[in-house]
N, C-alpha and C positions, 0 to 999 in steps of 0.2 A: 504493500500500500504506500511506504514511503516513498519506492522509485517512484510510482505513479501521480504524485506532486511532485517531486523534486523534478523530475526529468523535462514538466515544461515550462517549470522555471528557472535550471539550468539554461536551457536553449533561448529563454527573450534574454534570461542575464547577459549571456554568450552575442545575442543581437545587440543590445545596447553596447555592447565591448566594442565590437564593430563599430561603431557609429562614434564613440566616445576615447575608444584605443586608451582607459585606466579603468580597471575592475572594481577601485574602491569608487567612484563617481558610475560606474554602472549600477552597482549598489545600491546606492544613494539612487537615483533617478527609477530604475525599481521599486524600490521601495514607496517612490510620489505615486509610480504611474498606479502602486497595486491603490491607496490613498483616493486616487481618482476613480478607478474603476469599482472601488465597494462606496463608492458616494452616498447611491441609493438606500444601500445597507443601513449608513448609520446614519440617515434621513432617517428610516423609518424608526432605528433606538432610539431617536432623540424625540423622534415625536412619543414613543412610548413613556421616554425619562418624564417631559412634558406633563403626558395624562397622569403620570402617579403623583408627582406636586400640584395637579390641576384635585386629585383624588384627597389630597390631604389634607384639608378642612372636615370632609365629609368624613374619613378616617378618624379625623380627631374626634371630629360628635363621635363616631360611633363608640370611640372606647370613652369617653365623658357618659355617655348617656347608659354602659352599661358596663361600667368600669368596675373590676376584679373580677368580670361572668367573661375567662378567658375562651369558654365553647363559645356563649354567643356572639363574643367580637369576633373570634376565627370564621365562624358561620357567616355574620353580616359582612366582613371584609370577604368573603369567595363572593357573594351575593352581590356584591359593588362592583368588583373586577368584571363577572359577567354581564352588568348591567350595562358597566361603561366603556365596556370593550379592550380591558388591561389584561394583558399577559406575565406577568414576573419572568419567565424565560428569555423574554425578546433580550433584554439587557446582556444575556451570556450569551447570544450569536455572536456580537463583532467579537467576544473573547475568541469563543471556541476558534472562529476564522480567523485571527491573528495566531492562535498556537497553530494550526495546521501549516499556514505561511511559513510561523517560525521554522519545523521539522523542516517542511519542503525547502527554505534555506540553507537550514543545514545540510542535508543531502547534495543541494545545488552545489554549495561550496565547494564540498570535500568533489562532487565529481568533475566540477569544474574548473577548479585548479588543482588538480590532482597533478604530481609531473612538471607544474610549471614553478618558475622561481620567485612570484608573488609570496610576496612574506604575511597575506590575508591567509591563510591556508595554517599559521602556526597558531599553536596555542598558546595563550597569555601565561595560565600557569605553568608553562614548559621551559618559558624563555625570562630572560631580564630582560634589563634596561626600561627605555619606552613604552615599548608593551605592554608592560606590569601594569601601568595607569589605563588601562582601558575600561579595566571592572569597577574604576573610580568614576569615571566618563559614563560607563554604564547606568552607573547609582548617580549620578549626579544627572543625566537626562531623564531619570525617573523622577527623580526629587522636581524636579522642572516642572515636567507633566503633571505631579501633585498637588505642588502649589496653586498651577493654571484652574488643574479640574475644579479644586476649592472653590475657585472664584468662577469659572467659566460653566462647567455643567448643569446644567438646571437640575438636574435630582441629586448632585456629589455637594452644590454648595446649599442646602439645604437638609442634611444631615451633621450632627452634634459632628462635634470635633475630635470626639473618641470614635466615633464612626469613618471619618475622613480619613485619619490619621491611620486607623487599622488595616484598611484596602493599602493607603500610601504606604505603608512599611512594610507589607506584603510586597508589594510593587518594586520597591528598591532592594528588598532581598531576594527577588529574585532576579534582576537587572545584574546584579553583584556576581550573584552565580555564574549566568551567564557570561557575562563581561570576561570570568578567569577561566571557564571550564568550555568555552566553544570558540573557533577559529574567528580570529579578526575579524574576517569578513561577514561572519553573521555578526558579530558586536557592533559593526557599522550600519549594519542592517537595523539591529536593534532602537541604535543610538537614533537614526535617522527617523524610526516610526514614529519614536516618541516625541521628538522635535516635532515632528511633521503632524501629526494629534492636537498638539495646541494648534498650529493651523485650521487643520480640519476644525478643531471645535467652535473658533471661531469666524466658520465660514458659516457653520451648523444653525450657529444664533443670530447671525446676517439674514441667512435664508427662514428660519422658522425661530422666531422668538419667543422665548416664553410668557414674558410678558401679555401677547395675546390672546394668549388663553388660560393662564393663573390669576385669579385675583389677588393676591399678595397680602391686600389688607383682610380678608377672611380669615388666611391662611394665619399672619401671625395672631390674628384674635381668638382664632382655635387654640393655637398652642400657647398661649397666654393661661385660656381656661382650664385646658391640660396641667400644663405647669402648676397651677395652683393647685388644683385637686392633689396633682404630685407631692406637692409640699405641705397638705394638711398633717400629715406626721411627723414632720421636722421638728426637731427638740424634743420629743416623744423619750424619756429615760430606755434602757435596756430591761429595768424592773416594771415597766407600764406596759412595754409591748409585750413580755411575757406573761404577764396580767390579763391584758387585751385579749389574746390567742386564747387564753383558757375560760373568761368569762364570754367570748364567742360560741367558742366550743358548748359549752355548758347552758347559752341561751336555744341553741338548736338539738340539744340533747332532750330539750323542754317539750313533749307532745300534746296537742290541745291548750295553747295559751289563749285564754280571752282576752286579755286587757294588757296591753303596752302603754307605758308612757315615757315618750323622750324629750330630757333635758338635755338643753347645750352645754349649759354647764351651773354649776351649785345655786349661785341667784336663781334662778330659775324655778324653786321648788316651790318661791311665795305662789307663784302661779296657780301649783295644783295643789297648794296645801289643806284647804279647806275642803277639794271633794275628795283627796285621796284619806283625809283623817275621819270624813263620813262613812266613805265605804269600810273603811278597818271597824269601825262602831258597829254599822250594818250589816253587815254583807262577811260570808268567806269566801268574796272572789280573794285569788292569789294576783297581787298587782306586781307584773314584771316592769321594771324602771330600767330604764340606758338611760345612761348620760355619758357625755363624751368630756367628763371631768374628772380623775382620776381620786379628787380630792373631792369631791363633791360629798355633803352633809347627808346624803340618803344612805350611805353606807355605816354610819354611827347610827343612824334610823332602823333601819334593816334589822340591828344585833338585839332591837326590845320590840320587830315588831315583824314574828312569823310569817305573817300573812307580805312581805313584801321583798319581792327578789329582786337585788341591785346588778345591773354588770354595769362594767367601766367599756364600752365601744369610741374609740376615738374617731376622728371626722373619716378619716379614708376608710378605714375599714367599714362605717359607718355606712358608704354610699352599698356597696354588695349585704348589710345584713338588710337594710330599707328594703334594695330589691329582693331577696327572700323569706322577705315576713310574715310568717306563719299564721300569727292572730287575728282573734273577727274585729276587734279594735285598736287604733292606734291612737293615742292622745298628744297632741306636740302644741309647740307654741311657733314652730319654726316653721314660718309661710313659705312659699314659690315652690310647694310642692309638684315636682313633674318638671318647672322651669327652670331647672337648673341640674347639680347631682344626684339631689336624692328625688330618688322615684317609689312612684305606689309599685305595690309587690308585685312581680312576674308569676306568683308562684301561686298565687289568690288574689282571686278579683274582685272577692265579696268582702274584704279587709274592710270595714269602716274605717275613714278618717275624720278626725274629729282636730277642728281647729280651735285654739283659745288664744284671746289678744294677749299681749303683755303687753298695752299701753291702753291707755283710757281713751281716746280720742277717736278722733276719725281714720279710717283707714285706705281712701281711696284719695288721696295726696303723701302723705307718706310712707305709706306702702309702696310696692311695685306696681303695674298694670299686670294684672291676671294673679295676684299674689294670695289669693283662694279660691282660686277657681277650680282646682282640682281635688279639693276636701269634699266630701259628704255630708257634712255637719260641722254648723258654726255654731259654738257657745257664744251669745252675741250681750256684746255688754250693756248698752242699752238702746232705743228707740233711733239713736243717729247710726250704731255699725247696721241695724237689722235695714233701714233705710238705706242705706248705701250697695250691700248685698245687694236687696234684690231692683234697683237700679241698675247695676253691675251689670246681670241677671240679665234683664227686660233689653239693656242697649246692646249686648254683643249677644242675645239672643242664649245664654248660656241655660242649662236643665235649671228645676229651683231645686236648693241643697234645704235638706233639713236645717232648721234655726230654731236653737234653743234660747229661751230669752232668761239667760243662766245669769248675768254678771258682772262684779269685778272683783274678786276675792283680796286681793293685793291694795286696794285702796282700803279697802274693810280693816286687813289687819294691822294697815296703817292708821287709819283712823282709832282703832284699839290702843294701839301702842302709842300711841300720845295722848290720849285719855287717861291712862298710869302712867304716864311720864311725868316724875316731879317738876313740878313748876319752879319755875327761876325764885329765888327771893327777891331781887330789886328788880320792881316793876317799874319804876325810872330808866333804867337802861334799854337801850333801843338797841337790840340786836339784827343785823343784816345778814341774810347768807348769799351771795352769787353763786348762782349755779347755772350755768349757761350749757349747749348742746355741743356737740363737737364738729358739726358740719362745716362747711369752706363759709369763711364771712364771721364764724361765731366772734361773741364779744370778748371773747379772749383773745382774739388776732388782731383786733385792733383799737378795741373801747374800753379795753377792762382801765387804764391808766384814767382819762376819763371819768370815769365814776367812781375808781377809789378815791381820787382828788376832791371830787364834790364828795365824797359820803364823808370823807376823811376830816374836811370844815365843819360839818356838822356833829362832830365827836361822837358819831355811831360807833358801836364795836361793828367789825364787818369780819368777814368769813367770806374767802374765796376756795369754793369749790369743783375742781376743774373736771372735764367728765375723763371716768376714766380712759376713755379712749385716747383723749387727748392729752391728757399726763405719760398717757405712755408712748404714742408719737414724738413730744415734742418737751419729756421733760426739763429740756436747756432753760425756754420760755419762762416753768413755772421759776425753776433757780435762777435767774436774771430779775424775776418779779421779788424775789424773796430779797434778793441783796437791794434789790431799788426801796422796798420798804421796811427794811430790819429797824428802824429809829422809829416806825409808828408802831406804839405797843397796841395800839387798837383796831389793828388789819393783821387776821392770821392768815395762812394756808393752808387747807386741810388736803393731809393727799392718803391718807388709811379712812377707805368707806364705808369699814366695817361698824361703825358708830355714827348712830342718828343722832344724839344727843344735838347738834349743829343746825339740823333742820328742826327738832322740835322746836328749839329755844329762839329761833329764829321771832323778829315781829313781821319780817317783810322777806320776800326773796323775790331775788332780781334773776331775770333770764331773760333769752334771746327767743326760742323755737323747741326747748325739751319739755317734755313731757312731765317731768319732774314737778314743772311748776304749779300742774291743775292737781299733780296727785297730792301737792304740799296745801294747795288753796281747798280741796275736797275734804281732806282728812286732819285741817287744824282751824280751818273756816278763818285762814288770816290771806291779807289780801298780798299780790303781786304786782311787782314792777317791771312790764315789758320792755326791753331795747327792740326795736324796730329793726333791725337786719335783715338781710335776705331770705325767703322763707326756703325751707328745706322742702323743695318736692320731687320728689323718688317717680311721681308717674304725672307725665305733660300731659296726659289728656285725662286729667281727673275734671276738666271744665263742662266736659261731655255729660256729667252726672248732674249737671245744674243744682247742685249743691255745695251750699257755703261748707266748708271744711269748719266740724266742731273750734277747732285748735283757733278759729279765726272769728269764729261767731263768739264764744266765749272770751276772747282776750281782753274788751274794755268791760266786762260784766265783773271777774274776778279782781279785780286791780285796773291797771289804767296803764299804755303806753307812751315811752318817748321813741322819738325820732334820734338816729344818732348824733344829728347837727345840733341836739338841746341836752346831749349829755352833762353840761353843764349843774342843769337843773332836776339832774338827779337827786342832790341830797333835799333840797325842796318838795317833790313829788313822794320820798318816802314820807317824809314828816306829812303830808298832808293825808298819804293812807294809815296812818298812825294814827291820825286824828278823828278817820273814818274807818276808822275798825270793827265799830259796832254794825255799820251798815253791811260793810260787805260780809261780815260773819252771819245776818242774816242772810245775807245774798245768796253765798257758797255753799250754803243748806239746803235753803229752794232748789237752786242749781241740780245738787246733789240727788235729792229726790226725783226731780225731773229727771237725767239723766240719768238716772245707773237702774238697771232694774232691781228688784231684790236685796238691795240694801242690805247687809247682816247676815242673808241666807242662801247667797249665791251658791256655794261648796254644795249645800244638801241640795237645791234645784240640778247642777252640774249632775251630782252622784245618783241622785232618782233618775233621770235619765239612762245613764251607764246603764247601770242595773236595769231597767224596763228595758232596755234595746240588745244587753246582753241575754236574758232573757227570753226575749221574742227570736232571739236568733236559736237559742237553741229548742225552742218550740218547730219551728222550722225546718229543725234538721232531724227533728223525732217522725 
């Protein structure tokens, strides 16, 4: 089989000798003409390289949308490739034909300078001098070609750099070999392809760009999304992931669970406190709890309270147990169910989900667009979320979801806990808290100086409270604030949130856009001082709902707004809600009532539910 390549490449080499009268330049010009003649060839790799970075956004959803279920991504990527007409092979054609070239080179060589006194015909490792550099030349037009590809190939420069770099050093050690262990005249041959490659390649992306058919910005917002998922386990200890793996293990060891509830993380438990302490009263369902906190307070709970099974599931592992969720109910607080990585179960379709806010307000502004659309059941906290829903509902035409008119449990046990909370002894002091949101614009970026100035004239004690998100982005900020006012003893900064003491004592609190402020205005019935900032809206077409956003209809009701151009007249406006404190404490009560349902007994309405619907399902299944 070798003669039968080498021998008619022997004979054109032997033609261009004729025409050229020096072997090493017949070589060389060989080696263009073979370059020209597989043109077509690597037309059509390139338009395959092409299709597979044209494929790789879609690739990326798919392992995003069903990320750790390794059968079904293998499955969905064969189902793509035949959809969109991708082959994985095409790419080892030009190889395979360049190794048969090679052989048939070699062959040519050895029989076509066989006898003559062409010093192409010796081996590198046989001889010194000169020579010897060939298998350097060799490795160094490899090294060439890799650099180029990096940058030049549309599917090479679009793989990780451990990627690039593994083909390329494949490449040069075998250039290297070559270079010592075969006759000059194929290392010139060699040397020449490789040269002659970046050429071709950038003839390749002349004639067929990629750019016309990748969209580019897809492609990196795919693997952006990627990325992230990849990195939800990052800083995870060695002792948490082996944690992880066995309380995994041990949630699917579990047969017949009814009732899930997942927390993000330990704050999180005020939310379900109140129904999951009803059903432990009532009921012996067995309540399985995830949280993706390893520290999370339900595991000291769990050790005095039989009836409830803790695992620790971190975010990534987190996305493959969502998709194999066994139970007829899941309870979470964590929205864009389905629009993002966590998805309703693959494995059950009859899973209830049950959605519960963790903010008092409205949710069709700062929420996402569609950020309940795929739960089954809303615990709805009062008359503005149950409105809003089925608006949602009616304008994108979506099924109606059960709505429970269950809530706010978290305001409740706030309101509790400062009803025993010792009151201050000097009712003369006028205590301030800042607590502002962490969004772009908050008055921590650019107003907090501002208003400590003014509050600071009026001999307020003040308390600034940063949220924690933004203590932990930016806590340079809070230390530049701290050393700017270390000489006024009556401006602190609070950065441990573990102690409400600060909000109860508070007379006033000042914000921008968090949520913070209605649940401080509902549950101590003292009034608020808005700064006027940019409003946070998570979804642009919440205007479509022709609905005032609570957060907006309520802000001169609880307290009164400034503008940032009147920060000035900040320490003015507290003193004048200071002096209107009785009002607005009527106010925030009315309010109160109006708005929240169930006041006091949200938890037991929540948990009648569970139970009735857990219930009816297993009547169903009898």
């Amino acid at each position: 089989m070798l003669n039968s390549i080498s021998a008619p490449l022997s004979w054109l080499i032997g033609v261009l000798y004729t025409w050229l009268h020096d072997y090493a330049l017949a070589i060389i010009a060989f080696t263009l003409l073979t370059k020209i003649i597989l043109l077509p060839v690597s037309l059509w790799a390139q338009r395959n390289s092409i299709k597979m970075v044209e494929l790789t956004p879609e690739l990326n959803r798919l392992k995003i949308d069903r990320y750790g279920d390794k059968d079904a991504i293998a499955e969905g990527t064969q189902e793509l490739y035949k959809k969109r007409g991708y082959h994985p092979l095409v790419s080892l054609v030009p190889m395979f034909i360049q190794l048969a070239l090679l052989f048939g080179v070699i062959g040519a060589v050895r029989k076509l300078l066989e006898g003559t006194d062409s010093g192409l015909s010796v081996y590198p490792s046989q001889q010194g001098g000169i020579i010897l550099l060939m298998p350097l030349a060799a490795g160094l037009s490899a090294l060439l070609l890799g650099l180029a590809q990096n940058r030049l190939n549309p599917l090479q420069r679009e793989q990780p750099p451990a990627a690039q770099w593994s083909t390329n050093g494949l490449s040069i050690a075998i250039s290297l070999i070559l270079g010592a262990f075969v006759p000059v005249g194929v290392g010139i041959y060699w040397i020449a392809s490789n040269l002659f490659s970046i050429l071709q390649q950038l003839l390749l992306n002349a004639i067929m760009p990629a750019k016309k058919y990748v969209d580019y910005a897809a492609l990196e917002a795919s693997r952006r999304e990627l990325a992230q998922i990849e990195g939800l386990s990052a800083g995870i200890s060695k002792e948490d992931k082996r944690r992880e793996k066995a309380d995994y293990k041990r949630f699917f060891s579990v047969a017949n669970k009814h009732l899930v509830f997942y927390s993000e993380k330990s704050g999180f438990y005020k939310y379900f406190q109140d129904v999951i302490e009803y059903l432990l009263a009532h009921s012996n369902v067995i309540i399985h709890y995830v949280t993706s906190d390893p520290k999370d307070q339900i595991f000291e709970l769990a050790k005095t309270q039989p009836h409830i099974r803790p695992y620790y599931i971190g975010e990534k592992r987190l996305i493959t147990l969502m998709m194999k969720m066994d139970a007829d109910m899941v309870v979470m607080t964590m929205p864009d169910l389905e629009n993002f990585h966590i998805k309703r179960s693959y494995v059950r379709k009859d899973v209830e989900y049950v959605f519960m806010f963790h903010g008092p307000l409205s949710m069709h502004m700062a929420m996402r667009k569609g950020c309940v659309d795929h739960f089954d059941t809303i615990f709805s906290v009062g008359p503005h979320t149950t409105r809003e829903v089925r608006k949602i509902e009616e304008i994108y035409e979506l099924p109606q979801k059960s709505i429970v008119e269950c809530g706010y449990c978290a305001l409740e046990h706030m309101r509790k806990s400062y009803l025993e909370f010792p009151k201050k002894d000097n009712d003369s002091e006028v205590n301030v808290l800042i607590a502002p949101s962490w969004q772009a614009g908050n008055i921590m970026e650019k107003d907090i100086v501002g208003i400590l100035d003014s509050l600071s004239d009026e001999n307020f004690t003040v308390t600034v409270r940063p949220h924690p998100q933004y203590l932990k982005l930016y806590p340079q900020n809070i230390t530049k604030l701290e050393q700017q006012y270390k000489e006024r003893d009556n401006i602190r900064f609070q950065t441990d949130f573990s102690d409400d003491s600060t909000l109860f004592n508070a007379d006033v609190l000042i914000s921008d856009w968090s949520g913070i402020a209605y649940e401080f205005a509902f549950a101590t019935e003292k009034p608020v001082l808005f700064i006027d900032t940019p409003m946070k809206v998570m979804n642009p077409e919440y205007s479509r709902l022709g609905i005032t956003p609570l957060e907006i209809t309520l802000r001169n009701e609880v307290g009164k707004s400034l503008g940032e151009e009147e920060l000035s007249k900040a320490g003015q406006a507290v003193r004048e809600l200071i002096d209107d404190r009785g009002y607005y404490a009527q106010k925030s009560k009315a309010l109160r009532e109006q708005y929240f349902y169930n006041f006091g007994r949200s938890g037991e309405v929540g948990a009648k539910y569970i139970l009735h619907s857990l219930q009816k399902k297993k009547e169903n299944e009898a």
